[in-house]
VEXLO-672742 format. One line per 8 residues: number of its first residue (from 1); their letters; for each residue x, y, z of N, C-alpha, C. Coordinates in steps of 0.2 Angstrom, whole numbers. Layout:
N
NUM) A) X:Y:Z:X:Y:Z:X:Y:Z | ...
***
This chain:
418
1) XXXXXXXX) 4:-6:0:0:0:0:4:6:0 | 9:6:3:14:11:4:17:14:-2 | 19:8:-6:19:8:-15:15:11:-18 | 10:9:-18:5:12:-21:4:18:-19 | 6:23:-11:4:31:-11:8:32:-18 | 15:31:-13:21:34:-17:18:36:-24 | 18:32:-29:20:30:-36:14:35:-38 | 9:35:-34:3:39:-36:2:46:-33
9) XXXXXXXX) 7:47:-29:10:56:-25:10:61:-30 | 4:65:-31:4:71:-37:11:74:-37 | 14:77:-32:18:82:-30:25:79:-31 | 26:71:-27:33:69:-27:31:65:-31 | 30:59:-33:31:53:-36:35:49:-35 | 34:44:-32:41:39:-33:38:31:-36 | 39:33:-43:37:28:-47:41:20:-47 | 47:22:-46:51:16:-43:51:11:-38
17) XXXXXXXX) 45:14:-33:42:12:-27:42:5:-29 | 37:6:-36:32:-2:-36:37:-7:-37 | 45:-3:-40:50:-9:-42:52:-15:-37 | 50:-11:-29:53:-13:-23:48:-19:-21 | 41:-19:-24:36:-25:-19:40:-31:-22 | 38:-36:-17:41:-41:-19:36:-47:-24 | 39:-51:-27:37:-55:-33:28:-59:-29 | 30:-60:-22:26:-65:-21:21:-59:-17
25) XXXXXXXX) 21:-52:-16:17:-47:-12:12:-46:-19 | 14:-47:-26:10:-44:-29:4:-45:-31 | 1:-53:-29:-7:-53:-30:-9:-49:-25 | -7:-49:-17:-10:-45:-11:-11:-38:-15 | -6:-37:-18:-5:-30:-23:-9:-27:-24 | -12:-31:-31:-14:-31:-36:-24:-33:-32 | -23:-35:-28:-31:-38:-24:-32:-32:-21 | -28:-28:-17:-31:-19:-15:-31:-15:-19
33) XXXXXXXX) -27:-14:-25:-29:-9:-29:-35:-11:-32 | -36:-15:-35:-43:-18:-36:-48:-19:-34 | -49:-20:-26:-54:-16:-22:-53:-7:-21 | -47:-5:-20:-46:1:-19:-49:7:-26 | -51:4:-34:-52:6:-36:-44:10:-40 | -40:9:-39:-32:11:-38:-28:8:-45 | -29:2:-47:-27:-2:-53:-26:1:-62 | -32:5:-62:-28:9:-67:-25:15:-68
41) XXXXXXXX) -24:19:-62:-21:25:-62:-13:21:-59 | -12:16:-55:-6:13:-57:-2:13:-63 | -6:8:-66:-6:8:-73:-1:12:-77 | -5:17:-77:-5:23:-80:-1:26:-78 | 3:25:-71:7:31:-69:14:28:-68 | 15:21:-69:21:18:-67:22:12:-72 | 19:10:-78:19:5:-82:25:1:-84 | 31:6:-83:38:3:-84:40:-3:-77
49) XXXXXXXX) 38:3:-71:41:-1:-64:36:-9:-65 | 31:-11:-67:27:-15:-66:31:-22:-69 | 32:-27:-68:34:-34:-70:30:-37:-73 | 34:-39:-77:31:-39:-86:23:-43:-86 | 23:-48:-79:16:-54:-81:10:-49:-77 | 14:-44:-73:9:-39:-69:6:-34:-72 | 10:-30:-79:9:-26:-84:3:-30:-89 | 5:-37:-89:-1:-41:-96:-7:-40:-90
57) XXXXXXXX) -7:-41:-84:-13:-43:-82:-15:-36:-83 | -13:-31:-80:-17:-25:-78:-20:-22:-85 | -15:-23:-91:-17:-23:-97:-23:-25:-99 | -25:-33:-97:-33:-35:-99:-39:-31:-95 | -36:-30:-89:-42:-23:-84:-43:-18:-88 | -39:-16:-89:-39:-9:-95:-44:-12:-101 | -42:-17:-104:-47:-18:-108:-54:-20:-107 | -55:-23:-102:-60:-24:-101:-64:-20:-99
65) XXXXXXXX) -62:-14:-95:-63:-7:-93:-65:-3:-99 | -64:-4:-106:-65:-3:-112:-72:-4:-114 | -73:-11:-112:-79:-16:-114:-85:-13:-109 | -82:-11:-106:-87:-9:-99:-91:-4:-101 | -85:3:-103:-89:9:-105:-93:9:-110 | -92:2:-113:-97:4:-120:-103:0:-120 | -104:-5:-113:-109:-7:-112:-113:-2:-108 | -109:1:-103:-112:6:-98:-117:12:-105
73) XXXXXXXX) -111:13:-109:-117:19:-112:-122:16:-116 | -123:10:-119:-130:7:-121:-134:8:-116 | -131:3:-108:-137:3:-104:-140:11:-104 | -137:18:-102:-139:24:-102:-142:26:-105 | -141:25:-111:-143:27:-119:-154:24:-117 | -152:18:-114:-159:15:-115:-163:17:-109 | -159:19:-104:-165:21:-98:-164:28:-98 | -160:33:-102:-163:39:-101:-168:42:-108
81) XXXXXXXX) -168:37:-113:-174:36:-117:-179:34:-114 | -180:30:-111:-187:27:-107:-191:31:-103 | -186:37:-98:-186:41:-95:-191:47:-98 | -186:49:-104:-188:55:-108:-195:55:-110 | -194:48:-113:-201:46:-116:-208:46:-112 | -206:45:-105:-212:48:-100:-212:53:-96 | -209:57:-98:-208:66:-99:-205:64:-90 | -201:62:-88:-198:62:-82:-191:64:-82
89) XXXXXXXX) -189:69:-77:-182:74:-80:-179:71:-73 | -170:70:-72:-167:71:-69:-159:70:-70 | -156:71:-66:-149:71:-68:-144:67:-65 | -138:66:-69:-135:62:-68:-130:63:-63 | -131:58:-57:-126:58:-51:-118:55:-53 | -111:57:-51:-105:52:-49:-104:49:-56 | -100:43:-56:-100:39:-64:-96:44:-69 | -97:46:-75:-97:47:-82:-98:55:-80
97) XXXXXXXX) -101:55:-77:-103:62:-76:-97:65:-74 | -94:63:-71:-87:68:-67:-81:67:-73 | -82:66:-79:-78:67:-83:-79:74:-86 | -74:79:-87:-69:77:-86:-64:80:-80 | -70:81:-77:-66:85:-67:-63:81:-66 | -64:75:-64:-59:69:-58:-57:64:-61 | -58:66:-69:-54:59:-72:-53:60:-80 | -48:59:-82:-46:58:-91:-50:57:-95
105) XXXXXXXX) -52:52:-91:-55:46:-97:-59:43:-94 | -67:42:-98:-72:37:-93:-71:33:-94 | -64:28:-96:-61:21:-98:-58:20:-92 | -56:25:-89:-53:24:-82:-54:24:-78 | -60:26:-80:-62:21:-71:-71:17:-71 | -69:13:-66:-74:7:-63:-80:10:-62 | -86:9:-64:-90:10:-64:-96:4:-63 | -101:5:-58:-106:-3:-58:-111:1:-57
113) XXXXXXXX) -114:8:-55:-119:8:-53:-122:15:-58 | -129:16:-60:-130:23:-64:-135:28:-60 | -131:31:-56:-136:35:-50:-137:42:-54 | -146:42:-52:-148:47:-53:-152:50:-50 | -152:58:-51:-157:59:-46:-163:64:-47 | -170:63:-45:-176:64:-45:-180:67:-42 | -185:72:-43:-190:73:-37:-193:67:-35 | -193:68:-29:-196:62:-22:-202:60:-28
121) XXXXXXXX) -207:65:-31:-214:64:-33:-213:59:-39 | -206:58:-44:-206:54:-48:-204:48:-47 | -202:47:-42:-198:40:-39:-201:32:-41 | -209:33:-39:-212:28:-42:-212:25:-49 | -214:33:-53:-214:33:-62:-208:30:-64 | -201:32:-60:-195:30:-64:-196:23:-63 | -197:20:-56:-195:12:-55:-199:10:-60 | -206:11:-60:-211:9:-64:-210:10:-72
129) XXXXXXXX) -204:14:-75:-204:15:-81:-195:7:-81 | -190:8:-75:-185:4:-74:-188:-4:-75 | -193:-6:-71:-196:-11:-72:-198:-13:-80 | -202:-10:-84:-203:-11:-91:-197:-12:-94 | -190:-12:-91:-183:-10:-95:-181:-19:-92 | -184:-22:-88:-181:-26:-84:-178:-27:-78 | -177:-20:-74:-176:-17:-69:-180:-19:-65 | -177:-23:-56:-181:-24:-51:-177:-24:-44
137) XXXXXXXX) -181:-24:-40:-177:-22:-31:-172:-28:-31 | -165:-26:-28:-163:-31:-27:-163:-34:-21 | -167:-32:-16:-167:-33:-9:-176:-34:-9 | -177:-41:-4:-185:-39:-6:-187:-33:-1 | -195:-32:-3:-197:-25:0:-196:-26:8 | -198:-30:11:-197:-30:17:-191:-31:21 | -185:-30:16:-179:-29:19:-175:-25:19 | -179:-17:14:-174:-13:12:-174:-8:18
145) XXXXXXXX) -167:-5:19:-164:0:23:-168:7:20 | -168:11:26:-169:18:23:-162:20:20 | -161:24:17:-156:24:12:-161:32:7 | -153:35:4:-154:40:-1:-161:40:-8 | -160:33:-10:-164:31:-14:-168:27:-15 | -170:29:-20:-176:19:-20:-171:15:-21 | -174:7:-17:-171:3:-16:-168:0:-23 | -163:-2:-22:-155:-2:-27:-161:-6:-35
153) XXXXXXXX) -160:-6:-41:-163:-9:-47:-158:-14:-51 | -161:-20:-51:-154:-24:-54:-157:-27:-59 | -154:-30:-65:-155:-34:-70:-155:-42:-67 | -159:-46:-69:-158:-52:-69:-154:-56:-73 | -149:-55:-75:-143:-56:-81:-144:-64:-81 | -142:-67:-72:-138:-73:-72:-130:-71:-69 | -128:-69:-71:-120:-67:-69:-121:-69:-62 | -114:-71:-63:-111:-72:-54:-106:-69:-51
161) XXXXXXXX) -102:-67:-47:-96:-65:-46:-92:-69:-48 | -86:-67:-50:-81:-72:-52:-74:-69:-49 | -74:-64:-44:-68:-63:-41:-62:-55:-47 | -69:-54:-47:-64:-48:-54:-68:-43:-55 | -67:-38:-54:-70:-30:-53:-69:-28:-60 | -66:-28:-64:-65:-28:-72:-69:-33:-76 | -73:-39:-74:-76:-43:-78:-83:-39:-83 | -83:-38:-88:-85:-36:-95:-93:-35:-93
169) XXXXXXXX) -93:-43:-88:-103:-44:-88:-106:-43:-83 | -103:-38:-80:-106:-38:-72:-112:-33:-74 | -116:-33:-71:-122:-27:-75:-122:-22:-69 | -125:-17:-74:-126:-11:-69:-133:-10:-66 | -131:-9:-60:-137:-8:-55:-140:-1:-56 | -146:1:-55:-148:6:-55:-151:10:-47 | -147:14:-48:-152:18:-41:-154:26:-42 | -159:27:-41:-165:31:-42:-163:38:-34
177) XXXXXXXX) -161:43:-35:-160:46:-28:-164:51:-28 | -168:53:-22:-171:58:-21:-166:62:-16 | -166:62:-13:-160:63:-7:-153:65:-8 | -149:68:-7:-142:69:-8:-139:68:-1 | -142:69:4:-137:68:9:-143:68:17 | -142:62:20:-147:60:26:-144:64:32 | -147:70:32:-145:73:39:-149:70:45 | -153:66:45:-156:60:50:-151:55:52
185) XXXXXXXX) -147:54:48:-144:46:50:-136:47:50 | -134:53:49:-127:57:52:-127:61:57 | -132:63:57:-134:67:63:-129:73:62 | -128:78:56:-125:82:55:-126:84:48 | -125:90:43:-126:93:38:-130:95:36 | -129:95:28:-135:100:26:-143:97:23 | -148:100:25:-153:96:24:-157:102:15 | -161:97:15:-164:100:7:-158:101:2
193) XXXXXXXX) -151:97:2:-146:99:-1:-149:98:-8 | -152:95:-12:-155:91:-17:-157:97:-20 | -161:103:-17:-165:109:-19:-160:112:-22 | -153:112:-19:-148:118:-21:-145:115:-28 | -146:109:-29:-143:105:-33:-147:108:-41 | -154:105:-38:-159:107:-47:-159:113:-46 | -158:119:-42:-157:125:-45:-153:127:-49 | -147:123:-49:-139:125:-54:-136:119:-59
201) XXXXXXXX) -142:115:-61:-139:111:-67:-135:112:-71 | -131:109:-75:-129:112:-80:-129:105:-87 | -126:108:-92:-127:101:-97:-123:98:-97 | -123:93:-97:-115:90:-98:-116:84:-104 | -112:80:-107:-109:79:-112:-102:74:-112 | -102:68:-111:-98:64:-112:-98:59:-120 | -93:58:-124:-93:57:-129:-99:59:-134 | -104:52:-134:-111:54:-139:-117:53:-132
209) XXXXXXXX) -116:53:-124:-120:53:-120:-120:59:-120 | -127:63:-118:-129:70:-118:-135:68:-113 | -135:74:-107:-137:73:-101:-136:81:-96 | -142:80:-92:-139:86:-86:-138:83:-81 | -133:88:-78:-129:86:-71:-128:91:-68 | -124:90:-62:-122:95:-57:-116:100:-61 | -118:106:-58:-111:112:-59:-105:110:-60 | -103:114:-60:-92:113:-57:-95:114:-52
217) XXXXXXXX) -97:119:-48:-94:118:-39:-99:112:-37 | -105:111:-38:-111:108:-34:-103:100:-36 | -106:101:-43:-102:92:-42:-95:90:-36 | -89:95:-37:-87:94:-31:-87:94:-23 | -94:98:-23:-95:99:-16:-104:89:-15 | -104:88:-21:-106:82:-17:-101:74:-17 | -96:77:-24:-90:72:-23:-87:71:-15 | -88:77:-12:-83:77:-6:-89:73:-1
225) XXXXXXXX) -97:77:-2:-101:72:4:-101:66:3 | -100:64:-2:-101:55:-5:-94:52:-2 | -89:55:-2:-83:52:1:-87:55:10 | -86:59:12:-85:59:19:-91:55:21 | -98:53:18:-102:50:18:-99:42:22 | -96:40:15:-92:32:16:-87:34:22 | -84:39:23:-77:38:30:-81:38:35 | -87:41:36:-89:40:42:-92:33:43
233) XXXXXXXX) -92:31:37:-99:24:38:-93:19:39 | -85:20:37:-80:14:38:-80:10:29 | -82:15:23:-84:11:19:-78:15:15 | -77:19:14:-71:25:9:-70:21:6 | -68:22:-1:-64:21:-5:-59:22:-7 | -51:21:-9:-46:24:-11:-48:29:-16 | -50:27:-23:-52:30:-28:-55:37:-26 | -62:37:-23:-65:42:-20:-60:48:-19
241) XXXXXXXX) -55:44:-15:-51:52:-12:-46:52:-19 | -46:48:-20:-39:51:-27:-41:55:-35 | -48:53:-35:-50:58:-38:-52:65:-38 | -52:64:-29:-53:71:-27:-47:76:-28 | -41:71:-28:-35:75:-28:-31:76:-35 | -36:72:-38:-33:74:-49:-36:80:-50 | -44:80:-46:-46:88:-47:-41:94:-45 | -42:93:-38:-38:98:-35:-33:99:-38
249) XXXXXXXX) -26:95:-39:-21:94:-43:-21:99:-49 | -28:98:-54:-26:100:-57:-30:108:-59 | -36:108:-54:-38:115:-52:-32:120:-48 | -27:117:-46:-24:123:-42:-23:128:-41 | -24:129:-48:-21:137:-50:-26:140:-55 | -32:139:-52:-37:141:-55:-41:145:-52 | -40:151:-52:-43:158:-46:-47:158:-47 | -51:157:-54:-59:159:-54:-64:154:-51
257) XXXXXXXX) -62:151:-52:-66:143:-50:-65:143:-42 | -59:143:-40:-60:142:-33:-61:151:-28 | -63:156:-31:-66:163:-28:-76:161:-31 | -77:158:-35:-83:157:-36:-85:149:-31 | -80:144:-30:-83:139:-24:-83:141:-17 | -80:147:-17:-77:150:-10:-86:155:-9 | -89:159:-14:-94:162:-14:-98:157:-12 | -99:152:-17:-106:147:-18:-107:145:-9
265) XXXXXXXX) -104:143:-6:-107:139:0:-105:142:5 | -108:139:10:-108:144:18:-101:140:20 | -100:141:24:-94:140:29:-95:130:32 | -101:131:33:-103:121:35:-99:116:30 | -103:122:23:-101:116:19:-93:115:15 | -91:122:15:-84:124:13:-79:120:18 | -83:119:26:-79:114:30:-80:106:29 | -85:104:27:-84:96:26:-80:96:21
273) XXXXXXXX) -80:99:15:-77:98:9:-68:98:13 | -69:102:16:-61:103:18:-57:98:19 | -62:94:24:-60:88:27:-60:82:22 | -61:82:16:-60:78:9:-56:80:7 | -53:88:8:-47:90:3:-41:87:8 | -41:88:14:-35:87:16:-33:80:16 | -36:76:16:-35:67:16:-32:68:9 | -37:71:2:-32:70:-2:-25:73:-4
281) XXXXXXXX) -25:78:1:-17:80:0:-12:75:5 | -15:71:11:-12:69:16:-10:60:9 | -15:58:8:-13:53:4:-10:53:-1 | -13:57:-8:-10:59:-14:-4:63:-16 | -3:67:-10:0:75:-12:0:77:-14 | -6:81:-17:-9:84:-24:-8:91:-21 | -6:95:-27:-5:102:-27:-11:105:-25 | -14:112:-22:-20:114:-20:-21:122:-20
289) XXXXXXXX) -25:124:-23:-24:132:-22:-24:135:-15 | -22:142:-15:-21:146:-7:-27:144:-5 | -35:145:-8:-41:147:-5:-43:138:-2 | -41:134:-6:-41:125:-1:-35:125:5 | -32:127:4:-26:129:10:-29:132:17 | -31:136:16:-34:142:18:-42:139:24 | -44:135:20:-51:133:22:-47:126:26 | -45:122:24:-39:115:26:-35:121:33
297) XXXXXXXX) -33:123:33:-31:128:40:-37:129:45 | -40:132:42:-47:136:46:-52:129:49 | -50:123:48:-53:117:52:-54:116:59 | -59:116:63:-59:115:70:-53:112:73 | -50:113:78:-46:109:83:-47:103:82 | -52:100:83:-54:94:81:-53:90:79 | -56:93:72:-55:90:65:-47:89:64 | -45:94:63:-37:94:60:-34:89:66
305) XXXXXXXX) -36:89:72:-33:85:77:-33:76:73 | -39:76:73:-41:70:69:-34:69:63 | -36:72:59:-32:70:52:-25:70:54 | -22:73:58:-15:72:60:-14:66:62 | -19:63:66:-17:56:71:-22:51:65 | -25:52:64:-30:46:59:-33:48:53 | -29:51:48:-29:51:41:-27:45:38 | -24:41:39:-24:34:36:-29:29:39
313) XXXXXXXX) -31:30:42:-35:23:46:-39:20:40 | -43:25:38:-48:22:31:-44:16:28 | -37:19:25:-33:13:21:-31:6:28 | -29:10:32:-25:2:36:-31:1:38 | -38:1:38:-44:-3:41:-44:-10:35 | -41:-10:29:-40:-13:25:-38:-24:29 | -32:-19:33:-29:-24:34:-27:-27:43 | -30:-20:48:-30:-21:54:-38:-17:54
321) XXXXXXXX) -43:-19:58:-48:-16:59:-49:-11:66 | -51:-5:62:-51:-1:69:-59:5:66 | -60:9:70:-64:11:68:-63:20:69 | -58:22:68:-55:27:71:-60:33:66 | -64:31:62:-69:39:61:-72:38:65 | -74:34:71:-79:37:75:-77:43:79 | -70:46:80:-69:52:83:-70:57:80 | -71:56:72:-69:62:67:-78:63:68
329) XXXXXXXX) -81:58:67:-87:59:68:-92:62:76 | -90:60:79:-90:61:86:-89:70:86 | -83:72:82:-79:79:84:-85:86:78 | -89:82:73:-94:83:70:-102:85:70 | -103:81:78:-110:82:79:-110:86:86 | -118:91:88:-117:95:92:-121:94:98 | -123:89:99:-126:84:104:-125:77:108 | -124:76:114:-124:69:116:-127:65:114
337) XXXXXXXX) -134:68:113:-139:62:109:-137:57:103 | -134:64:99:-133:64:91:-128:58:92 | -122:60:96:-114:56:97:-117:49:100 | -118:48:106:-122:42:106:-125:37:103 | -130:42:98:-135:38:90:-129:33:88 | -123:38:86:-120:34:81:-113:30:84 | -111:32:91:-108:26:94:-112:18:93 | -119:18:97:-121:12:95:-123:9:90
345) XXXXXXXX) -125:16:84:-126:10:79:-118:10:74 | -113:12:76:-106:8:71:-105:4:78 | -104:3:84:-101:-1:88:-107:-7:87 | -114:-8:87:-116:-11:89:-121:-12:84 | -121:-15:78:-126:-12:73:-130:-18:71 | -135:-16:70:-141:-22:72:-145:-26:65 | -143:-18:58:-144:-19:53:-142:-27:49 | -146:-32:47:-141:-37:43:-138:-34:36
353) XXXXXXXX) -135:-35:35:-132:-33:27:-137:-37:22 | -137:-36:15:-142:-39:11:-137:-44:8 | -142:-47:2:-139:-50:0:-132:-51:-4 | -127:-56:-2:-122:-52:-7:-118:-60:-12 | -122:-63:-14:-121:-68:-18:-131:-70:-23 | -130:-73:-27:-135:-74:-33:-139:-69:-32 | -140:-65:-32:-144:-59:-32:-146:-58:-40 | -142:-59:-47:-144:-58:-53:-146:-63:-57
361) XXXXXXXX) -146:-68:-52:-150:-75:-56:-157:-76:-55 | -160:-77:-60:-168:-79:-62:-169:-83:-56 | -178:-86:-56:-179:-90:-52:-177:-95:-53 | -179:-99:-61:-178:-105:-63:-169:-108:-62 | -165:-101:-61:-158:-103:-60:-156:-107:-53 | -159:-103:-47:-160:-103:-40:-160:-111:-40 | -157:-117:-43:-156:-124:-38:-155:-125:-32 | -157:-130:-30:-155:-133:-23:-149:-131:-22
369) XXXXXXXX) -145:-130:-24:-136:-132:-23:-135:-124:-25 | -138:-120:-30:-136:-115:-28:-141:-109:-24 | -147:-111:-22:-147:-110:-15:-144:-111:-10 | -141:-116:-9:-136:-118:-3:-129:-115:-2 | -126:-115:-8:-120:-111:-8:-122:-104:-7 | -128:-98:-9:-129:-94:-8:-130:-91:0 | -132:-95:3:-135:-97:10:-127:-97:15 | -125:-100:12:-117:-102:15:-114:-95:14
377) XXXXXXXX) -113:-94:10:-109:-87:6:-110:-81:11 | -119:-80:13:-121:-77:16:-120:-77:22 | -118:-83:26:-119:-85:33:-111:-83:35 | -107:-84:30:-101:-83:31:-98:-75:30 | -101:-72:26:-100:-65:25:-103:-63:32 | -108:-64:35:-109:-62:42:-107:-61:47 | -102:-67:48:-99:-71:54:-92:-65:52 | -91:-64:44:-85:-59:45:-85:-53:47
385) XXXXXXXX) -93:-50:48:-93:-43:49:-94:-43:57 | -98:-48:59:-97:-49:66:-88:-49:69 | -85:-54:66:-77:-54:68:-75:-47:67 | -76:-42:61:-73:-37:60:-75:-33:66 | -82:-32:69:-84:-27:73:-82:-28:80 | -81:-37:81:-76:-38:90:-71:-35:89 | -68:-38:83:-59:-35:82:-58:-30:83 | -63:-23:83:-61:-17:81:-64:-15:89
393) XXXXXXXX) -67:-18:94:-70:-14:101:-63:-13:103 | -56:-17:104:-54:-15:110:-50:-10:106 | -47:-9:98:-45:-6:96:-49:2:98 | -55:1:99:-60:7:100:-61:11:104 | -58:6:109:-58:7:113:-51:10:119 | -48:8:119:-41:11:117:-40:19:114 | -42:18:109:-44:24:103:-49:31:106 | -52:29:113:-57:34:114:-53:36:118
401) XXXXXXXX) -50:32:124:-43:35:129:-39:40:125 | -38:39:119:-33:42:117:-35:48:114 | -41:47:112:-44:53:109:-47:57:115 | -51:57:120:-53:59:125:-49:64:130 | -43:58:129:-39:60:134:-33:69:131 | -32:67:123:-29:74:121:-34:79:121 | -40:78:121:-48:82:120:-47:86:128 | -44:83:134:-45:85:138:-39:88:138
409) XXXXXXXX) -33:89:140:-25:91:138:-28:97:135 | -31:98:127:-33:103:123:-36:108:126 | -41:107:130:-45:112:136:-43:113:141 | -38:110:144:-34:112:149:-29:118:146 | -25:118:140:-20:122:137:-25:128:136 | -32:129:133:-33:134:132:-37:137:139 | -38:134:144:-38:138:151:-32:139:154 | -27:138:152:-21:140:156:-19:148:153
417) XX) -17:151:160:-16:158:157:-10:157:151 | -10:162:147:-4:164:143:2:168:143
***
C-alpha cells in the first residue's frame, strides 16, 4: 500500500516504489488496488516499474474497462430514453458524469452503478418505467434500509461473481435518488441539499451521451459528501479520495473557479469539503490552491486533530480493523444524543447486510445447490462482519482514551493563562 501512495503522490512521485514490492506481495498488490479502485491509475502512472506478467494482467483490466464503458453507455442510452419518453427529467449523479473534473478518461475508471437523481414525486414513475426496461429491487421489500434512494434496481442477467472487478458482464445496477445527503442518519449537515442542486444544473456531455448534471462547484461539493459520507460509515474508497486529488491537482491554479466555490457555499459546507481535501493532499499529495489551504487551515481543533493522528486509518482498516472515524465523527455532531446515536449504531449495529451472492439469477436458475451455496456465502459474509466489529471494540476502545484524553490536555491548554 505504501507503494502504491508513493508512485501515485501528485507532487513527489516515486514511481520506482512499485519496483521494490516483492514477486510473491503482488497478487495482495494487485487484490487492493482492485478493491481500492487504484489499478488503473497505477497503470498509468508507473507501467515501466510494473513486472512484465503484472503489466499483461493490468493490461486485460484496461481492456475490459474498455468493454465496460461501451456497455455502460448502451445501458444509459436506453434508460434515459425510457425516462424521456415519459416526460420524467433528472440528472445524472457520480459515474461518467465527473468526466472530465476527476478523471481523463471514462475508460478509467470502474463503474457498476447509474445513479440518478429525482423529485421524491417521480420516484415511483422512474422504477415503474426501470421495471418495463427489466429493472427490479434487489433486496425484497421487506428488507430494504432507509437509504438515499429507492431501493438499489438490478438486471436479472444470471452473472455471478467471479472474483474480478473488471469482468466485462457484471451489470449495472440502477439507483433512483431523491436525497443527496441524510441529515437524520449522520446526525449532521446540510438538509434539502437536493434543492440547491436542481437550481444549478448544467449540461453536460460525455462522448455521444448527452445529459444534465451538477455544476463545477455543486459536483465537487457532493463528490466530497459522498466520500466523507463512506469515511464515516467505515466504507471509503481509495479511488474516491484520489480523484478528489486529480481535481484539486489539477484546479490549483485556478482563481476563478476556486473565488466562485469559496462564494457558492456557507462555511458548513466549505468545512466538510475541507476535510476531503486534506485526506487528499495527506494521501495523494496533490497540489491545492491558497483558498483550499486556507479553508484546510481554518478546520476545528478537532477536525485537524483528527487527520493528524487518523488520516490513514480508512486505508489500514483494509488490513487491521479499527474504527478510528468514529472520533472524526464524534468531533462533528453538536449533541450527546446525536454522538451516542452513532456510537451504538457503528459499535453495535443491528442492521443485517443484504444479500451479497445470486442476487442476478432468475428463479428458474436458484437450484437446490445454488441455493445452498448462496446461503453459505451469506452465513459466512456475516460471521465476518461480526469478527470485524469484535476486532475493532478493544481497538476502540483504546482509541477513545486516546482521543478523549488529548480532547482534555486541549481544554486544559486553552484555560491556562498565557
Amino acid at each position: 500500500m505504501q507503494a502504491v501512495l508513493a508512485a501515485l503522490n501528485f507532487s513527489a512521485p516515486v514511481t520506482s516504489a512499485i519496483a521494490t514490492v516483492p514477486t510473491d506481495k503482488w497478487p495482495a498488490t494487485l487484490a487492493f488496488c482492485d478493491s481500492a479502485g487504484l489499478t488503473v491509475p497505477l497503470y498509468l502512472q508507473c507501467s515501466e516499474y510494473l513486472p512484465p506478467e503484472v503489466r499483461l494482467q493490468i493490461a486485460d483490466k484496461l481492456k475490459n474497462n474498455v468493454e465496460r464503458w461501451s456497455r455502460l453507455k448502451r445501458t444509459f442510452s436506453e434508460i434515459s430514453s425510457a425516462l424521456a419518453a415519459d416526460g420524467i427529467e433528472f440528472a445524472v449523479l457520480k459515474g461518467f458524469s465527473q468526466w472530465p473534473l476527476f478523471v481523463a478518461d471514462p475508460r478509467h475508471r470502474s463503474q457498476y452503478d447509474i445513479d440518478l437523481l429525482l423529485q421524491r414525486r417521480d420516484l415511483e414513475r422512474a422504477a415503474a418505467v426501470a421495471g418495463r426496461l427489466g429493472f427490479e429491487p434487489a433486496v425484497p421489500s421487506g428488507r430494504r434500509p432507509v437509504v438515499d434512494h429507492f431501493p438499489t434496481l438490478i438486471r436479472k442477467t444470471g452473472w455471478v461473481w467471479r472474483d474480478d472487478y473488471f469482468d466485462p458482464e457484471i451489470p449495472y445496477s440502477l439507483e433512483l435518488h431523491f436525497r443527496c445527503w441524510d441529515r437524520g442518519t449522520e446526525g449532521f449537515g446540510p438538509a434539502n441539499l437536493e434543492e440547491i442542486f436542481w437550481g444549478g444544473l448544467s449540461q453536460g456531455d460525455c462522448e455521444e451521451l448527452s445529459f444534465r448534471t451538477l455544476n463545477r462547484t455543486d459536483s465537487l461539493l457532493y463528490a466530497s459528501l459522498h466520500a466523507l459520507r463512506h469515511l464515516l460509515r467505515g466504507s471509503l474508497r481509495a479511488s474516491h479520495v484520489y480523484e478528489l486529488a486529480w481535481r484539486l491537482n489539477r484546479q490549483s491554479s485556478d482563481d476563478e473557479f476556486w473565488r466562485a466555490w469559496r462564494e457558492s457555499f456557507s462555511d458548513e459546507l466549505r468545512e466538510y469539503q475541507a476535510i476531503c481535501f486534506a485526506l487528499a493532499h495527506n494521501w495523494f499529495g496533490c497540489a491545492s490552491h491558497p483558498i483550499v489551504q486556507e479553508s484546510v487551515s481554518s478546520l476545528p481543533r478537532a477536525v485537524r486533530r483528527w487527520l493528524a493522528r487518523y488520516s490513514f486509518s480508512p486505508l489500514t482498516n483494509v488490513f487491521k480493523a479499527n474504527k478510528d472515524e468514529l472520533w472524526l465523527h464524534w468531533s462533528l455532531l453538536g449533541s450527546r444524543r446525536e454522538r451516542f446515536a452513532v456510537l451504538r449504531r457503528r459499535l453495535m449495529p443491528l442492521q443485517l447486510p443484504g444479500p451479497v451472492s445470486a442476487v442476478h439469477l432468475q428463479a428458474h436458475q436458484l437450484t437446490l445447490r445454488v441455493r445452498l451455496r448462496a446461503q453459505w456465502t451469506y452465513l459466512s459474509y456475516v460471521c465476518q462482519r461480526i469478527r470485524h466489529h469484535f476486532a475493532s471494540l478493544i481497538p476502540a476502545s483504546m482509541g477513545a482514551a486516546i482521543w478523549f484524553g488529548s480532547s482534555w490536555r486541549d481544554r486544559l491548554h486553552d484555560r491556562s493563562p498565557q
